[in-house]
C-alpha positions in Angstrom: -57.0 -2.6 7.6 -55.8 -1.6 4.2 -53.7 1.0 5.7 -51.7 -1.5 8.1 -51.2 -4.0 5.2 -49.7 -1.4 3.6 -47.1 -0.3 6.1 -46.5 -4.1 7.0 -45.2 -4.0 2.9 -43.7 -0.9 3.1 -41.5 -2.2 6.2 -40.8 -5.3 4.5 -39.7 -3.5 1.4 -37.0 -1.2 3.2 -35.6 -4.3 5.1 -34.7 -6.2 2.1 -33.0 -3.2 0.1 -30.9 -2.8 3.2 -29.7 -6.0 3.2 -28.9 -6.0 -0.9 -26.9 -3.2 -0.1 -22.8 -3.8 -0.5 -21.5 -4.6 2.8 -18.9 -1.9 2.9 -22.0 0.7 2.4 -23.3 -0.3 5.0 -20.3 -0.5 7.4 -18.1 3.0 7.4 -14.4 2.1 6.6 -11.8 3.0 9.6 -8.1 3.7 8.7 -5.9 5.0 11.4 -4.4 8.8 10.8 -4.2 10.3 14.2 -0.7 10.5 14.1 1.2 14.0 12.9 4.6 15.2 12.1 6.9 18.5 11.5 8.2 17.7 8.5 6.0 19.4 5.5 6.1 16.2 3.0 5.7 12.4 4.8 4.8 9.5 3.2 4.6 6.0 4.7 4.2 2.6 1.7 4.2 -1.0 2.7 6.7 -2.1 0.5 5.6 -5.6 -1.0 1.5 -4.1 -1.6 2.4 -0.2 -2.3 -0.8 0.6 -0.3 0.0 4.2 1.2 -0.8 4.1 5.1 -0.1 7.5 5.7 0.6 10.8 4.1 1.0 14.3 4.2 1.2 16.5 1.3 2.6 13.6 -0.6 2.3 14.8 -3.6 4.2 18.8 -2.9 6.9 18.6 -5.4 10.3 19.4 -3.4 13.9 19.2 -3.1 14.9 16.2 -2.1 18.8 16.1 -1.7 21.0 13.2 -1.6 17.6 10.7 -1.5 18.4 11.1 -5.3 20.9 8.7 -4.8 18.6 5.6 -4.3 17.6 6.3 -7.9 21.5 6.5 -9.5 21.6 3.1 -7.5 19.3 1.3 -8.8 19.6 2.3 -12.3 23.5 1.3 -11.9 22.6 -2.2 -10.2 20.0 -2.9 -13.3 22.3 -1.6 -16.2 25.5 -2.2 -15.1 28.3 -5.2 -13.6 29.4 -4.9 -10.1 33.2 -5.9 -10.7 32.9 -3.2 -13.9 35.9 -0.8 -13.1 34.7 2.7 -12.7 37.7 5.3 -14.0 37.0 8.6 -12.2 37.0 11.5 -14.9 38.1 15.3 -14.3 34.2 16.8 -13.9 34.0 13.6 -12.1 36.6 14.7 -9.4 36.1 18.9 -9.6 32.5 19.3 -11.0 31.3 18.4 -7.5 30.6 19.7 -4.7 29.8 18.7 -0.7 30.3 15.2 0.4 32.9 13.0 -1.1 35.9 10.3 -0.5 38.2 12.4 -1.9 38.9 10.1 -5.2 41.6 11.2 -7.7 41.3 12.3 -11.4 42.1 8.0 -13.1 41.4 6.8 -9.6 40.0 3.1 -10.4 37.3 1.5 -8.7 34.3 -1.3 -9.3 31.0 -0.4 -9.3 30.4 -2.3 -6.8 32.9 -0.2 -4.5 31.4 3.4 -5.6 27.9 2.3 -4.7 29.1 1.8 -1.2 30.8 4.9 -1.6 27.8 6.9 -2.6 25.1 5.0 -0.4 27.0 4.9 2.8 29.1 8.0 2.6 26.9 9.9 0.4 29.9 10.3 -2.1 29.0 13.2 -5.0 31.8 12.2 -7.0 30.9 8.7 -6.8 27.5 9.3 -7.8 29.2 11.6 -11.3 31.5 8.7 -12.3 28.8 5.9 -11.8 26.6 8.1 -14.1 29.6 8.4 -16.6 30.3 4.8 -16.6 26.5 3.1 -16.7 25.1 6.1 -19.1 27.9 6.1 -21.4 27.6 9.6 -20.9 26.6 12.0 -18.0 23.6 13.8 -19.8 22.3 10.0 -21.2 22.4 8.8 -17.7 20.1 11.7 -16.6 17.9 11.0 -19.2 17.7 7.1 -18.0 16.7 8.8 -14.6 13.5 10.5 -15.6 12.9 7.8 -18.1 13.0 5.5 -15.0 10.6 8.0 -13.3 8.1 8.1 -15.4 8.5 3.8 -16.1 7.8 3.8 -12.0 5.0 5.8 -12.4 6.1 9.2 -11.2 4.5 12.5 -11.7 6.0 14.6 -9.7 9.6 14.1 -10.2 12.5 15.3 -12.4 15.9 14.8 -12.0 19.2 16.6 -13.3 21.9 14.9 -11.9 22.5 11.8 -10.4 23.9 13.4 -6.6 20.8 15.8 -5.4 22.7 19.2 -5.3 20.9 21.7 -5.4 18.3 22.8 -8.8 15.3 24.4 -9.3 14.4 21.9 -12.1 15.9 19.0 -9.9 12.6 17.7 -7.7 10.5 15.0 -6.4 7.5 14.6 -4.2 7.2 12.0 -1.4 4.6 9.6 -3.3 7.1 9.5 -6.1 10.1 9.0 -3.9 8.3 6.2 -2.3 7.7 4.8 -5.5 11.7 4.9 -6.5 12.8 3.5 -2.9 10.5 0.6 -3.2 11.9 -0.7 -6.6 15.3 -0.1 -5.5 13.9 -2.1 -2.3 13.1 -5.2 -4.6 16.3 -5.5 -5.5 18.4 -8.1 -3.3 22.0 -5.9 -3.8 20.5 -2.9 -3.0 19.1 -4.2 0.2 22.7 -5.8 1.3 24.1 -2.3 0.1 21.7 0.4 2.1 21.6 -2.6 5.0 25.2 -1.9 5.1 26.7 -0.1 8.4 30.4 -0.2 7.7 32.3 -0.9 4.3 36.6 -1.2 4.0 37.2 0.2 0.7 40.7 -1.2 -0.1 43.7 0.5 -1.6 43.8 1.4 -5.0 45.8 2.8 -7.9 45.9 6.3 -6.6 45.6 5.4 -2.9 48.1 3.2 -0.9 45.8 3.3 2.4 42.2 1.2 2.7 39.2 3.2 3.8 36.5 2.5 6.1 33.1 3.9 5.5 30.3 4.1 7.5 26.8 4.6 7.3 25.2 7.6 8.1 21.4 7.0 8.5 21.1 6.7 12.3 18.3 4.6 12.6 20.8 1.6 11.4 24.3 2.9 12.6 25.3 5.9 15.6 26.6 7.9 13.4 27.3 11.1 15.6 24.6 9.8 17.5 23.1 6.2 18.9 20.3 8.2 20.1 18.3 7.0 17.0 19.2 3.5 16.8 16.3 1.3 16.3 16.4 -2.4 15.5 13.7 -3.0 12.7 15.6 -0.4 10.7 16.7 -1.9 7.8 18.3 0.8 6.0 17.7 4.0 3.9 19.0 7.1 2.9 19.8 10.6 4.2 19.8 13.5 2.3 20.6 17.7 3.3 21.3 20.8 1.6 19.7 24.1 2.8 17.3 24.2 -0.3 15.8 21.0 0.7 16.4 20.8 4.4 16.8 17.4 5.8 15.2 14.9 3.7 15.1 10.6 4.8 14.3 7.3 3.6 13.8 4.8 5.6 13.0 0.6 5.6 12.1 -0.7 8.1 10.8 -4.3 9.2 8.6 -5.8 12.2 6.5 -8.6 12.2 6.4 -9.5 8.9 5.9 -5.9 7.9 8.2 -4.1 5.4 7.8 -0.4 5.8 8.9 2.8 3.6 9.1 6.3 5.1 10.1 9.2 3.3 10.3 12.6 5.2 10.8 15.6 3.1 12.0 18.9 4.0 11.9 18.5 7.9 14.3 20.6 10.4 16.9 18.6 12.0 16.4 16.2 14.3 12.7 15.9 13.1 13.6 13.9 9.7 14.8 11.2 12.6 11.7 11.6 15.1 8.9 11.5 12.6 9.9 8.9 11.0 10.4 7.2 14.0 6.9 8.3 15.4 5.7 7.2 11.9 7.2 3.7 12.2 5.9 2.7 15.4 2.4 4.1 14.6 1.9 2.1 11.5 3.5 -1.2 13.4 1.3 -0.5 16.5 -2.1 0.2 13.9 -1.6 -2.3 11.1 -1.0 -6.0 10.5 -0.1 -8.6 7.4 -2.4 -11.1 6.1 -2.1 -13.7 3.9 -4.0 -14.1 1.3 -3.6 -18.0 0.7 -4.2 -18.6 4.4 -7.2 -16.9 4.3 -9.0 -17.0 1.1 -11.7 -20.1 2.2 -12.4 -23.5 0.0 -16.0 -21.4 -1.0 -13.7 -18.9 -2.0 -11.2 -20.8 -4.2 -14.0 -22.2 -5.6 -15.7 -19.0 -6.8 -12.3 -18.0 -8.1 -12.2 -20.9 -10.2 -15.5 -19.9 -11.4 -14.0 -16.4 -12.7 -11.3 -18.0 -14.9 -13.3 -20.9 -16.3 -11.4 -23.2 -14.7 -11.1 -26.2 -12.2 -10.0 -25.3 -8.4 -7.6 -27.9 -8.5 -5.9 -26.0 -11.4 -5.1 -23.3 -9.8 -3.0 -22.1 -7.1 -2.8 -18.8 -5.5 0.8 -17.5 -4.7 1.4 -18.8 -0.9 3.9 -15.1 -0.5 0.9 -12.4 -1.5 -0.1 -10.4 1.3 -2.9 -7.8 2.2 -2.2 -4.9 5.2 -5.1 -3.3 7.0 -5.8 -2.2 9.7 -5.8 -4.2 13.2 -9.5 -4.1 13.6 -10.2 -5.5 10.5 -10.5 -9.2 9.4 -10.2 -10.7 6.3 -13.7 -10.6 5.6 -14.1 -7.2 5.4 -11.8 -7.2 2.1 -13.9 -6.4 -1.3 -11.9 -8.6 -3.8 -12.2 -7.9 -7.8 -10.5 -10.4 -10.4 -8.1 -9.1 -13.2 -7.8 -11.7 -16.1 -5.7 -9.4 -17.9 -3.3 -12.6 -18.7 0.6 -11.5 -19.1 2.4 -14.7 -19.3 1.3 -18.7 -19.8 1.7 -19.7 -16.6 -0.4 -16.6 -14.8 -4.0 -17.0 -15.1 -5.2 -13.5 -13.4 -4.2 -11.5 -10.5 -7.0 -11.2 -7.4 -7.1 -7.7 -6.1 -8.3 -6.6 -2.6 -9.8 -3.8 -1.0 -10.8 -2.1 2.2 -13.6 0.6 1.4 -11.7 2.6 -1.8 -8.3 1.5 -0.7 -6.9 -0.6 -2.4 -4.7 -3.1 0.2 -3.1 -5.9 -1.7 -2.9 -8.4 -4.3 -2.2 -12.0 -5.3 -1.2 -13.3 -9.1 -3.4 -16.9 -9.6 -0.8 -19.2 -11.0 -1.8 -22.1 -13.4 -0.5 -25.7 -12.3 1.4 -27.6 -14.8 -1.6 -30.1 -15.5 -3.6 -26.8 -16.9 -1.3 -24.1 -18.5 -1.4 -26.2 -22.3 -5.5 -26.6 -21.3 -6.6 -22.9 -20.5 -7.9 -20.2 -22.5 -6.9 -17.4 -22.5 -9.3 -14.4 -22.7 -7.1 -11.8 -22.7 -9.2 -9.3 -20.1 -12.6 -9.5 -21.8 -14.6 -12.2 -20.1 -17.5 -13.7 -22.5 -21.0 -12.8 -21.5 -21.8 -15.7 -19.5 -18.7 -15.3 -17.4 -19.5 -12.2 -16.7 -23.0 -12.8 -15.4 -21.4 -15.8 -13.4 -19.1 -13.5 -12.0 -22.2 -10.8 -11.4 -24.0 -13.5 -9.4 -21.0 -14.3 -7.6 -20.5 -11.0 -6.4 -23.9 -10.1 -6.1 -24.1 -13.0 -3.6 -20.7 -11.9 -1.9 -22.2 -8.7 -1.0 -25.3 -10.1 0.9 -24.9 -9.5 4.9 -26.3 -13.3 5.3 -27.0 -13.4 9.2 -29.1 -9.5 8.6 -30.7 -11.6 6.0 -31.7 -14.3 8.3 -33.1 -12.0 11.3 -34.8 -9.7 8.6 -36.9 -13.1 7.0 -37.7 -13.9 10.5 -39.3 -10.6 11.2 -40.6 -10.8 7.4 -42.5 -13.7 8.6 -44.1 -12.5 12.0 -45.0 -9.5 10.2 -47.3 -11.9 8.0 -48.3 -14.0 10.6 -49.5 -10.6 12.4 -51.5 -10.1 8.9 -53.2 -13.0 8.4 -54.2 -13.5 12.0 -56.1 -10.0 11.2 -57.4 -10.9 8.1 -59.1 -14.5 9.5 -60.4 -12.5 13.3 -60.8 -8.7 11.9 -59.5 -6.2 14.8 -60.7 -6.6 18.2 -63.9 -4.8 18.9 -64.3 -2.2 21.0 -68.1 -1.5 21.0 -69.4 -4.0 23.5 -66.8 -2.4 25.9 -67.9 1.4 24.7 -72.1 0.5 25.3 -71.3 -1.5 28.8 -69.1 2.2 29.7 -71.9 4.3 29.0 -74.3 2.8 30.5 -72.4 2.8 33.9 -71.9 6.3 33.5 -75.7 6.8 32.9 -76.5 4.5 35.9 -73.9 6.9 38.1 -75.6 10.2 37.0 -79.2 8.9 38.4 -77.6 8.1 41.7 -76.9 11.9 42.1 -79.8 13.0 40.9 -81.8 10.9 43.8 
């Protein structure tokens, strides 16, 4: 009796610590990564979250060519005036080598113009004079390069001129160069530029005729080839020396879905086929969710609860977005709270998560009626926020229907005690005495 109490406890026990375990403990994570490619760096980000979908030796520092270029770009687009003119220089002109539009030494030109001449045509010597012109000086532009680098986050990267020729101190590594092409993404004239398939560069002091440029990633433009040509390709960059081998970046947009896909050192055609392959996998595997659409009124309502607030204060932003994978809902998201306040107006940023992935974000923005009202706690929530908070997730993490069906059996195991406690066990003696006797009764009959 004592001994079946005791299991029925024991059983009981084990149920309930299963279902106070974290949901994602209990559930394995899935994220798609049966995909492969030839080239021996890949990397694939969404571009508004930064969560990495795939990668292969992301972080392999390597050569990466005229890719570089996305980083002279953006650095000229943030520090310098589009109708600046640009006066080509002498190291300008004959300090560089490969691809150019032949400009001559005082040939003028806007910034504007040489960023189509070095992002469509992959012009060196209009990478050297934007450097010149934005840094002041050639060797304080590079210096605003790395600087940028490290600004982005970086690790992996360092940079020695402003083109991608060929170094052995000049590298990057595919998580870093993902990093660099998604700033440079952010940034409405560099999208109109790298979207770009032809440009007419017009006359100019040293040259009576106009030139038409073209660009050469062929995911966006058949240049040489149309056998590439996609239509979510939104632009990119492409990059070659024989140090680095063929080396791509790519955007690329589908259902909502802003991609970045960086191949580094791949054999040609495969810079255009993996990232192709890569493209389609991740658009076939993955999907965009709101996170205003799907955060629910019990939600909101907790979130008010985490910065001391009323719901009607408080508004997530309507454009934040998660990515996961197809087969998983909303639901299945772990969300943490930052209250590490930045401005007046921003009361704490939600973060999300799918097992140790982190998959999105939204900022919480105060509503007029509140911003003069809240307090800010600069990250450090007071003791009885944080229990609240505690409780909050504690409950969050509870697999409420397994709780239901685990009571139930909770409470037929006890019904199954206390029957046996108020009738004892059936007895079996009666039963054993009426047996024996048969069998006694059975043994005379042979004996006669």
């Amino acid at each position: 009796m004592k001994k079946l109490i005791a299991i029925c406890g024991l059983i009981s026990c084990i149920l309930l610590s299963g279902i106070m375990m974290p949901m994602d403990a209990q559930a394995e994570t899935y994220w798609p990564d049966d995909v492969s490619v030839e080239s021996a760096s890949a990397i694939v980000m969404d571009a508004d979250t930064g969560t990495v979908l795939y990668e292969k030796k992301a972080d392999t520092k390597r050569y990466p060519a005229s890719i570089t270029k996305i980083m002279t770009a953006l650095l000229a687009i943030e520090n310098g005036n589009l109708e600046d003119t640009v006066t080509f220089s002498s190291d300008a002109v004959y300090k560089t080598e490969g691809s150019s539009i032949m400009r001559d030494v005082g040939e003028e030109l806007t910034l504007e113009q040489c960023l189509y001449g070095m992002m469509l045509e992959s012009a060196n010597d209009c990478a050297y004079a934007i450097a010149e012109h934005v840094g002041g000086d050639y060797d304080t532009f590079i210096k605003m390069m790395n600087d940028k680098a490290t600004e982005l986050g970086c690790t992996g990267t360092h940079f020695v001129n402003p083109n991608g020729l060929p170094d052995e101190d000049h590298y990057v590594t595919a998580r870093d160069m993902a990093l660099i092409a998604k700033a440079a993404y952010q940034n409405e004239t560099f999208r109109i530029i790298t979207g770009t398939t032809e440009y007419k560069l017009p006359a100019t002091n040293k040259h009576d005729e106009a030139l038409t440029m073209h660009n050469h990633h062929a995911m966006i433009y058949p240049y040489h080839t149309s056998a590439y040509l996609t239509d979510y390709c939104t632009g990119g960059k492409t990059g070659y020396t024989i140090a680095a081998g063929s080396t791509l970046v790519t955007y690329a947009e589908k259902d909502g879905m802003s991609l970045i896909v960086v191949v580094l050192k791949a054999q040609t055609p495969a810079h255009y086929t993996d990232t192709i392959k890569l493209c389609n996998y991740c658009f076939d595997n993955f999907q965009i969710l709101n996170v205003s659409e799907n955060e629910t009124t019990e939600d909101i309502s907790e979130i008010a609860g985490n910065f001391n607030t009323n719901e009607e204060y408080l508004e997530i932003d309507p454009d934040a977005t998660v990515i996961v994978p197809k087969t998983v809902s909303f639901s299945d998201l772990t969300r943490t709270v930052d209250t590490d306040c930045e401005t007046s107006e921003i009361a704490g940023k939600l973060v999300y998560s799918y097992g140790d992935k982190e998959v999105g974000s939204a900022l919480v923005q105060l509503t007029g009626a509140q911003i003069e009202e809240f307090e800010f706690n600069d990250g450090v929530q007071s003791s009885d926020s944080s229990s609240s908070e505690d409780s909050q997730l504690f409950r969050s993490q509870i697999n409420w229907p397994l709780l239901i069906i685990i009571i139930a059996v909770i409470v037929v195991v006890l019904i199954i005690v206390l029957y046996i406690l108020r009738n004892g066990l059936p007895k079996k003696k009666k039963k054993s005495i009426i047996i024996k006797d048969n069998y006694r009764k059975k043994r005379r009959g042979r004996r006669r």
